[in-house]
Rosetta silent file (secondary structure, phi, psi, omega in degrees, C-alpha in Angstrom):
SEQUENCE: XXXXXXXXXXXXXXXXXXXXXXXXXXXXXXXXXXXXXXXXXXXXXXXXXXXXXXXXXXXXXXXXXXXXXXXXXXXXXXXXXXXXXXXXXXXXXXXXXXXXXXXXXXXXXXXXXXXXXXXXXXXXXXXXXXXXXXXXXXXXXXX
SCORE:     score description
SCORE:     0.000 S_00000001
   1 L     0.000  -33.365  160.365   11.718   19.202  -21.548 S_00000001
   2 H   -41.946  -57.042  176.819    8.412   19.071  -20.529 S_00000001
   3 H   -42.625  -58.385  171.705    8.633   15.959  -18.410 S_00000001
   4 H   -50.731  -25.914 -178.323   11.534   17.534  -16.398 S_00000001
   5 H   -68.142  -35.954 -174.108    9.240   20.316  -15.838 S_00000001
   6 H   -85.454  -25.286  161.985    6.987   18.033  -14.523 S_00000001
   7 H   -50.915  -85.212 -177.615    9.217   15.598  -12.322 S_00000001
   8 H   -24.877  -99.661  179.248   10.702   19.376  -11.234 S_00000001
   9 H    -4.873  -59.058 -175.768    7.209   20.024  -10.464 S_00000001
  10 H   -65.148  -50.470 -179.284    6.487   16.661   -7.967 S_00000001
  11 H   -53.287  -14.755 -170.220    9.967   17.613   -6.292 S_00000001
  12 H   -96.341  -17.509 -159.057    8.365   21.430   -5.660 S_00000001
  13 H   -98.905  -61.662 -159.153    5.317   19.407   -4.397 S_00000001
  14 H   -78.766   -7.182 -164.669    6.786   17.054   -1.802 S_00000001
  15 H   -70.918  -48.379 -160.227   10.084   19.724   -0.821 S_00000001
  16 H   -63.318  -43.094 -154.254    7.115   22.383    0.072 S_00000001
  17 H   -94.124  -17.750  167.008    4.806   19.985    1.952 S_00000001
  18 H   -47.223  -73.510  173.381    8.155   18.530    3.790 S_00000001
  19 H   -57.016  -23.482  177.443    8.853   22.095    4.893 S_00000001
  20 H   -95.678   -5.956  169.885    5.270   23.105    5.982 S_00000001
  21 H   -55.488  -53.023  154.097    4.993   20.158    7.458 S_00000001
  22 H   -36.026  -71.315 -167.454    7.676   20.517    9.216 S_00000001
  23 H   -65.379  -35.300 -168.367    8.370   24.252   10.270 S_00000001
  24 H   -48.905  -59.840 -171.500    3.780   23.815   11.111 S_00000001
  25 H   -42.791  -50.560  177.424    4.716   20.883   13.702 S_00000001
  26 H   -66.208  -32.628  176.508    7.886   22.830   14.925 S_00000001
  27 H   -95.033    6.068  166.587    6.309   26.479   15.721 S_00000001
  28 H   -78.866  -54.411 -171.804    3.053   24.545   17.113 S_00000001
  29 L   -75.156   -0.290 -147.980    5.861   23.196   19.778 S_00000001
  30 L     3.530  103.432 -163.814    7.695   26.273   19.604 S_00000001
  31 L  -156.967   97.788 -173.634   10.530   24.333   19.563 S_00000001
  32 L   -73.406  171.165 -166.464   12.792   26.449   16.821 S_00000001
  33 L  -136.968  126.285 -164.409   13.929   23.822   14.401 S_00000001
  34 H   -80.923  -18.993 -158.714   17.746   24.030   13.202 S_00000001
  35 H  -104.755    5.209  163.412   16.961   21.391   10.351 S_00000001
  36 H   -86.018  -43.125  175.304   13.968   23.457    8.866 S_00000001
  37 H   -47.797  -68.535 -159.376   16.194   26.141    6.839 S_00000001
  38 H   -60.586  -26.266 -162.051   18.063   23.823    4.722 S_00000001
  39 H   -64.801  -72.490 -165.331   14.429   21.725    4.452 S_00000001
  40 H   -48.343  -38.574 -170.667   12.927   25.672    3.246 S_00000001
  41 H   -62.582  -58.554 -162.779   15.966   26.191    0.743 S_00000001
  42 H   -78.917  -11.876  133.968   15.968   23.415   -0.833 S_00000001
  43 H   -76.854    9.054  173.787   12.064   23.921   -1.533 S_00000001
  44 H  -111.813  -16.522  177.971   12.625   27.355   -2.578 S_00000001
  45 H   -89.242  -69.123  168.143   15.706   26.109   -5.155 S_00000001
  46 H    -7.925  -96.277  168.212   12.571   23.659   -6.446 S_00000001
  47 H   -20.873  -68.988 -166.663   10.839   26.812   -7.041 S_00000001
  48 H   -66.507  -38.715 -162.273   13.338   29.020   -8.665 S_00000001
  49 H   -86.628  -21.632 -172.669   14.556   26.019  -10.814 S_00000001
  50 H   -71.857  -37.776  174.050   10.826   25.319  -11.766 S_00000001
  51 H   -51.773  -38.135 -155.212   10.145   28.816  -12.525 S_00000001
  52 H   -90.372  -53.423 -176.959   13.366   29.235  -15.116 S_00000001
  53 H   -59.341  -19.561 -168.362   12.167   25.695  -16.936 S_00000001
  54 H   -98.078  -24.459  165.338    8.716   26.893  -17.281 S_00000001
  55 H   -86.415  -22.475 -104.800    9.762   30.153  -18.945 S_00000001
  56 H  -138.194  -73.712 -149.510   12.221   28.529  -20.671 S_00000001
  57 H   -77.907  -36.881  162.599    9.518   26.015  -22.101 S_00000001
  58 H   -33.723 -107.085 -133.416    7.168   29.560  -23.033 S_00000001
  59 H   -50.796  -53.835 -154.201    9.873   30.623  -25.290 S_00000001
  60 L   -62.534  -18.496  172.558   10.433   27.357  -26.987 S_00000001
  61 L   111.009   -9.577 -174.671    6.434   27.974  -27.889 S_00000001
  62 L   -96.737  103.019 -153.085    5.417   25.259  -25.604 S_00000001
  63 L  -107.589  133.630  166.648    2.026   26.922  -23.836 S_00000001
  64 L   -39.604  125.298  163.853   -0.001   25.144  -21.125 S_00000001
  65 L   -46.322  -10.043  165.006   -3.706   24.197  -22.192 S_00000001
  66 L  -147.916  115.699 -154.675   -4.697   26.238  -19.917 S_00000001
  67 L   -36.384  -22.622 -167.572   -3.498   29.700  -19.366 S_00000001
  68 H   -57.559  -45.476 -170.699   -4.160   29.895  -15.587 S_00000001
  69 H   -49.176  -60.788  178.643   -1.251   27.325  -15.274 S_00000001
  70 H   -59.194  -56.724  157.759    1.374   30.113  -15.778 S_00000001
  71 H   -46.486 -116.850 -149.123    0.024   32.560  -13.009 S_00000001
  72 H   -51.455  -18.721  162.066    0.322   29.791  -10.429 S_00000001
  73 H   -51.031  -45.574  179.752    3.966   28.629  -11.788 S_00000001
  74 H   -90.205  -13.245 -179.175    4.721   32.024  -10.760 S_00000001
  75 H   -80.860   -8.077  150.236    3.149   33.136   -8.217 S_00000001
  76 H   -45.298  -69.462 -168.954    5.263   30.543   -5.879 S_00000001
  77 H   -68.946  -56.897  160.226    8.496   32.725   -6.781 S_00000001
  78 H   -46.917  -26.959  165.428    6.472   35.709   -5.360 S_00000001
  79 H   -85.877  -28.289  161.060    6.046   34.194   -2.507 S_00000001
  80 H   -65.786  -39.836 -149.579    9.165   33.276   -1.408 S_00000001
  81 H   -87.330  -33.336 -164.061   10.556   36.694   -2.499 S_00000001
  82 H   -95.617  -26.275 -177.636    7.525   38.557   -0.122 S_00000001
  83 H   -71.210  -37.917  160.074    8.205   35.700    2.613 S_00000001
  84 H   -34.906  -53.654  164.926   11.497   36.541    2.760 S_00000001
  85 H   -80.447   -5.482  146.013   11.013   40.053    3.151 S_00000001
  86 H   -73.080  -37.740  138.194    8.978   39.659    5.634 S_00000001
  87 H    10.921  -69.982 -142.108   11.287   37.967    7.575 S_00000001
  88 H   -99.618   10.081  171.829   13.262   40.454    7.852 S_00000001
  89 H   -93.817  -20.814 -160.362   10.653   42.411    9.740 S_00000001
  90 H   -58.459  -56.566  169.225   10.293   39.956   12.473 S_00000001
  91 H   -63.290  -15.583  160.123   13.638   40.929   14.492 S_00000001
  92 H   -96.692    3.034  166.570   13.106   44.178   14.085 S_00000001
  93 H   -82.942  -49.785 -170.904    9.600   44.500   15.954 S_00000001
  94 H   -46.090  -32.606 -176.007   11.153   42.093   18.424 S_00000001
  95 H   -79.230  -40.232  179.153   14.549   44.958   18.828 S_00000001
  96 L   -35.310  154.867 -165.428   11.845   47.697   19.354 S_00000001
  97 L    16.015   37.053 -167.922   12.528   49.574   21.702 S_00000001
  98 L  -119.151  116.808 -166.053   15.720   47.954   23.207 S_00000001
  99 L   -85.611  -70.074  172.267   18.489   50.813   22.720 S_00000001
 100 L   -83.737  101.268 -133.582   21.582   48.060   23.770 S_00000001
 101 L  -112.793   -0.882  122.471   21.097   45.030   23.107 S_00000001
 102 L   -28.159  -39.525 -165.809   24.662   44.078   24.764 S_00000001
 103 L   -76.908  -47.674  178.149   23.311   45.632   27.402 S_00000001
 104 L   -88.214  171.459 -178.953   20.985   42.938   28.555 S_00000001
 105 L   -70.004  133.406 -175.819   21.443   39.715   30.609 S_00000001
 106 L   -51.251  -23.092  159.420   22.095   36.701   28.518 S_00000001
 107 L   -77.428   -2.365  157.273   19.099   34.968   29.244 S_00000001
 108 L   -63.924  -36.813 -175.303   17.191   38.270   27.977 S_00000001
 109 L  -101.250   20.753 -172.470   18.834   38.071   24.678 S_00000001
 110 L  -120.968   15.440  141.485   18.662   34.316   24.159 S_00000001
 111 L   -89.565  -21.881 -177.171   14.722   34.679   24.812 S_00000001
 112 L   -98.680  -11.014 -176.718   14.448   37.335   21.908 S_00000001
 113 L   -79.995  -40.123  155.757   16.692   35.764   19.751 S_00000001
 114 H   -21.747  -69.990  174.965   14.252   32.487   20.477 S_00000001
 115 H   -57.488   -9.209 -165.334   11.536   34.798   19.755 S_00000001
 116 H  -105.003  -62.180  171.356   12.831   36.161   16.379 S_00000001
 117 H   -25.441  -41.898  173.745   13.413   32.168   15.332 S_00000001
 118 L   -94.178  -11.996  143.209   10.060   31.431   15.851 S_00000001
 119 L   -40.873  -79.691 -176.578    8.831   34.432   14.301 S_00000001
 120 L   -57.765  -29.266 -150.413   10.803   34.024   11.144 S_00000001
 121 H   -86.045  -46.570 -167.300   10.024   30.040   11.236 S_00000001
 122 H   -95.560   19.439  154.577    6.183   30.655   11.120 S_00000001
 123 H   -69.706  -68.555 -160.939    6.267   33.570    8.265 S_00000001
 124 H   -58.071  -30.199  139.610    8.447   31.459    6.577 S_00000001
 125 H    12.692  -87.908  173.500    5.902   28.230    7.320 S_00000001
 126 H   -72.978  -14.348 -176.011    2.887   30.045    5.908 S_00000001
 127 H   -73.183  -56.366  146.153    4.794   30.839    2.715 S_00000001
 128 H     6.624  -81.510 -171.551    5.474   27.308    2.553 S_00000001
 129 H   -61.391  -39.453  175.190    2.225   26.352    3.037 S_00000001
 130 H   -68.321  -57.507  144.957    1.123   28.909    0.323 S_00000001
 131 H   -18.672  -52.674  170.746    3.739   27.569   -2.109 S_00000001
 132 H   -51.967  -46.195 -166.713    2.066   24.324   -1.612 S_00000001
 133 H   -85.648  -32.089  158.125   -1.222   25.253   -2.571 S_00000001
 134 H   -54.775  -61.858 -150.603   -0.139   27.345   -5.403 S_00000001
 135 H   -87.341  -36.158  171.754    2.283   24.575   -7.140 S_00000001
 136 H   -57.554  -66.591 -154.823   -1.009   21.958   -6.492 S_00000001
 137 H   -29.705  -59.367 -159.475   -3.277   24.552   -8.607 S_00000001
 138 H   -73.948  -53.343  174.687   -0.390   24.817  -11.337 S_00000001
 139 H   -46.499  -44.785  149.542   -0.341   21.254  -11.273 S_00000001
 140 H   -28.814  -48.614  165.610   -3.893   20.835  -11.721 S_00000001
 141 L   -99.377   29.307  169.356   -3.846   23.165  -14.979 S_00000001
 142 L   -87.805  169.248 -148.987   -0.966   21.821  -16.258 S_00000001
 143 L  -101.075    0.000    0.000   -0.947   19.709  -19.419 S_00000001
């Protein structure tokens, strides 16, 4: 089972650097990018599935030579979980202080909705990018 962890691993490697690669290029152009979310999911389902084999190989007894190795398996799965929630801050500072948002002219709300894409796109980005650098480390101590 180890090997699948570690295949699972290379797929967590290139899915991550696909997506920061991406979403970096696309919010440099601010240009929101419709094909980076499924790109981010499917490096955050890496993660999650990498996470459950690597506890999954702990209980079977099978422990990384070096302990360090576990803290960066996991610390990936925190990140998506904090990038997420930040997320979910981004539309509402953009919505400050706008009582109806019906209320404005359609090219008002198809600049903030712009604005909340590219918002969300470069949180979600840097987690990315942090997920990257995290899953090399854990590769690094890994056996």
């Amino acid at each position: 089972m180890s090997g699948i962890h570690g295949a699972v691993g290379i797929g967590l490697l290139v899915a991550n650097a696909l997506d920061a690669g991406w979403g970096s290029v696309a919010w440099t152009r601010k240009d929101p990018s419709v094909v980076f979310w499924p790109l981010l999911r499917i490096g955050q389902a890496f993660v999650v599935f990498q996470a459950i084999l690597g506890l999954l190989l702990l209980a079977q007894g099978d422990r990384p030579h070096d302990d360090l190795h576990i803290l960066y398996g996991i610390a990936p799965l925190v990140v998506s979980l904090v990038s997420e929630g930040m997320r979910g801050g981004v539309a509402q500072r953009e919505l400050e202080g706008i009582d109806d948002v019906d209320a404005l002219e359609r090219p008002e709300r198809v600049a903030i909705a712009r604005r909340v894409a590219l918002g969300e796109m470069g949180i979600m980005t840097v987690g990315a990018l942090l997920i990257l650098t995290l899953a090399l480390r854990a590769y690094q101590t890994g056996s």
